[in-house]
N, C-alpha and C positions, 0 to 999 in steps of 0.2 A: 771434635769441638773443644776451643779451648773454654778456659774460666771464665777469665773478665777479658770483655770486647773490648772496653774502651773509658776509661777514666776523664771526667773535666774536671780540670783544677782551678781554682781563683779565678773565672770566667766573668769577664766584664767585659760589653758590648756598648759603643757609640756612637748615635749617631749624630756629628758634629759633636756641641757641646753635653747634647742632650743622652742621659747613663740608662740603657734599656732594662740590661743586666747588671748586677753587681755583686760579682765576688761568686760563682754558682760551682759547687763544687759535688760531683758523686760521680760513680760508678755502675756500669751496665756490669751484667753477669750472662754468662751461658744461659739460655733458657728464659732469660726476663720478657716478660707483656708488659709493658709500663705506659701507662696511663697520664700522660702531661694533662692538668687542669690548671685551671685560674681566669679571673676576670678578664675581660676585654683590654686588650693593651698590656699584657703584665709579662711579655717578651717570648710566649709559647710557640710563635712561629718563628723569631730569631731565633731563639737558642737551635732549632730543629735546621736553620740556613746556618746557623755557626758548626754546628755539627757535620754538616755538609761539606762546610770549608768556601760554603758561595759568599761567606761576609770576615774582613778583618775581625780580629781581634784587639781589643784595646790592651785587655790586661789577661794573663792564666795561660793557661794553655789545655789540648785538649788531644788526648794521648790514644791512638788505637793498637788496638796488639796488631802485631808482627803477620800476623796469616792472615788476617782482614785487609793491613793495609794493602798485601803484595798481590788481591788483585781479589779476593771473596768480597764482592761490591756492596753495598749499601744500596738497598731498591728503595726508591720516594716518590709518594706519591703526592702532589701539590694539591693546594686548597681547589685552584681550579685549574684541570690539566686538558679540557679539552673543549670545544666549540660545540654547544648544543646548537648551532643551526643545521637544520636537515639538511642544507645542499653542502653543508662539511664532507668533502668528495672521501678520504680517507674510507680505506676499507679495515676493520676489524684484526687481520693478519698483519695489516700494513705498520699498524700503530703497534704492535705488540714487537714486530721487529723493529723498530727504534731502539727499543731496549736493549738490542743487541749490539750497538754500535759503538758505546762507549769504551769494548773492551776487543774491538777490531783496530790493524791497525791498517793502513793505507796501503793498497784502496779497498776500499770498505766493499767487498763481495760478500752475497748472502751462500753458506754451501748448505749441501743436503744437512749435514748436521744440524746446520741452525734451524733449518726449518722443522727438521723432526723436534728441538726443542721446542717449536711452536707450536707446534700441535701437541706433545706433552703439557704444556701448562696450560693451552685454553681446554684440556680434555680435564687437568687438576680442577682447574676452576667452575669446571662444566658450564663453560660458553663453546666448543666444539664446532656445534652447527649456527653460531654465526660467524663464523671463518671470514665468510664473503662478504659480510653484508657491510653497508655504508654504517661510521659510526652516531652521525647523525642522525639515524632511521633508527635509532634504540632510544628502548627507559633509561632513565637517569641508573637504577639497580644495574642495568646491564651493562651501561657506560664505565660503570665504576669495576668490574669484574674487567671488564678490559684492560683500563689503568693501569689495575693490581694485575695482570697477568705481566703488561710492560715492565713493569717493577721487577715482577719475579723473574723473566725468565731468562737472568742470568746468574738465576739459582744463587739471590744473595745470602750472607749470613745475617744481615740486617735490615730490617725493614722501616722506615718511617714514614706515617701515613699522618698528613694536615688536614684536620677537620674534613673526613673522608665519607660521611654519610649525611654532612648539615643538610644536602639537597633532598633526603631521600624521607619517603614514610617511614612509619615508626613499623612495620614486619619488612621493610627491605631491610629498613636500619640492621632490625636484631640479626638477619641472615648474613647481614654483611659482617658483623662483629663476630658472629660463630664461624663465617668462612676466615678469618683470623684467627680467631682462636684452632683449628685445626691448625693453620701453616705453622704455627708456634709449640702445636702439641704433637703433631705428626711429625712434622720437617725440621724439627727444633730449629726454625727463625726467630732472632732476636725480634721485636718489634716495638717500636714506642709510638705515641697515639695522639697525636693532640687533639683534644674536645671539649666543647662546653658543655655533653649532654654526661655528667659524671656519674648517674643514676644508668646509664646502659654500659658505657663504657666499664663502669665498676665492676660489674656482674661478670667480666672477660678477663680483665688484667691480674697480675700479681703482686705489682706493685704501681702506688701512685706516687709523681712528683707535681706538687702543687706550685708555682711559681707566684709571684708579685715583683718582679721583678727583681725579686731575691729569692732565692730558694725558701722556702714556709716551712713546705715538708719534705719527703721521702721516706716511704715503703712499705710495709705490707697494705694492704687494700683493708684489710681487719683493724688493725694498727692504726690507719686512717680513720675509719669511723668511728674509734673511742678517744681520738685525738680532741687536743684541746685547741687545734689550728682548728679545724673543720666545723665545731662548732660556732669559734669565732666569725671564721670568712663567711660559714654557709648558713650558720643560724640554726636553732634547734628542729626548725621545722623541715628544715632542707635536709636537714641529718637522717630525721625519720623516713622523708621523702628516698633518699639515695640507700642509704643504710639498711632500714627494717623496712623498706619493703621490697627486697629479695627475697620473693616464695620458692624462686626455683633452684635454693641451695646451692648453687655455684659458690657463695660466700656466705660466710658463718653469720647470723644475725645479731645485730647488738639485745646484750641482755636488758629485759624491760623490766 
């Protein structure tokens, strides 16, 4: 594993006249859970397509180390990746080998390998014994472990997940953010997170990057709660809300 994944420098995004981003500049490291927050509109799912490379750039640039780019892929999982109608024919194995396609080259034949990869990550993920089933015939919690399996199982070094529990209750939510935090403390996957729900999300990462369109903040999650952005954006009582009330120690609590 190298150090640093990938650097953005002077990043400014547009679209038409209109400046999404402007000027966003930091650094992923080995090992980072990072946590994107910020208002509605304040460019947290550009930045996350700029970083993909699905959107020009106006201004900066945005740099990946040498072992990432030559082929350790970047897994993404979108805001919405898949069709909750039950007659969605797709079976569960089927959508997971999608994942595999991006790093075959022509003609795109599945071999034994791939498929033992397939049953390795849905066994990680412990969705296993839905192999078969239609994806439309699951919970939303279980749709999403699917997703995330598509994502992983070309065993990336980076993970990017867009508002990946908004659909879900708040005990799928938390198992969802714990089965990430494992991939990141087990598998050491980079991973970065965009959310509005900052009080769950918090409780998992290492570091937050708050956006407005400009970068606010960046980094530690500790760091963040005694910050004087956080108070600003989120207000005293959102502070105590995200902040001091972590009972279950994962992060340090602000002193009262």
């Amino acid at each position: 594993m190298v150090d640093s994944i990938l650097a953005v420098q002077n990043l400014t995004v547009r679209y038409g006249k209109h400046e999404v981003l402007s000027k966003i500049s930091f650094t992923v490291e080995a090992g980072d859970y990072i946590g994107v927050v910020g208002p509605n509109g304040s460019g947290k799912t550009t930045l996350m397509k700029a970083v993909l490379g699905l959107l020009p750039l106006y201004e900066g640039k945005i740099t990946f180390h040498p072992q990432l780019a030559e082929g350790h892929f970047i897994g993404y999982l979108p805001q919405k990746a898949v069709s909750s109608d039950r007659l969605f024919p797709a079976k569960v194995k089927e959508i997971v080998s999608i994942g595999l396609l991006a790093n075959k080259k022509e003609p795109k034949f599945f071999s034994a390998r791939d498929y033992e990869r397939i049953d390795a990550i849905l066994e990680r993920l412990k969705i296993a014994d839905l192999k078969d089933k239609k994806i439309g015939n699951l919970s939303g919690g279980q749709q999403q472990r699917v997703l995330l399996a598509r994502a992983m199982v070309n065993s990336p070094q980076m993970l990017i997940l867009d508002e990946p529990t908004s659909a879900l209750d708040p005990q799928i939510r938390e198992e969802f953010y714990e089965l990430i935090e494992g991939l990141n403390r087990d598998d050491g996957v980079v991973v970065m997170v965009v959310s509005h729900d900052v009080g769950s999300v918090g409780k998992y990462t290492k570091k937050m990057l708050y956006l407005d369109r400009r970068l606010v903040f960046y980094g530690g999650y500790d760091e963040f709660c005694h910050s004087q952005e956080m108070t600003e954006y989120f207000g005293f009582l959102a502070q105590h809300q995200f902040c001091w009330g972590h009972a279950d120690g994962k992060h340090d609590q602000l002193d009262r």
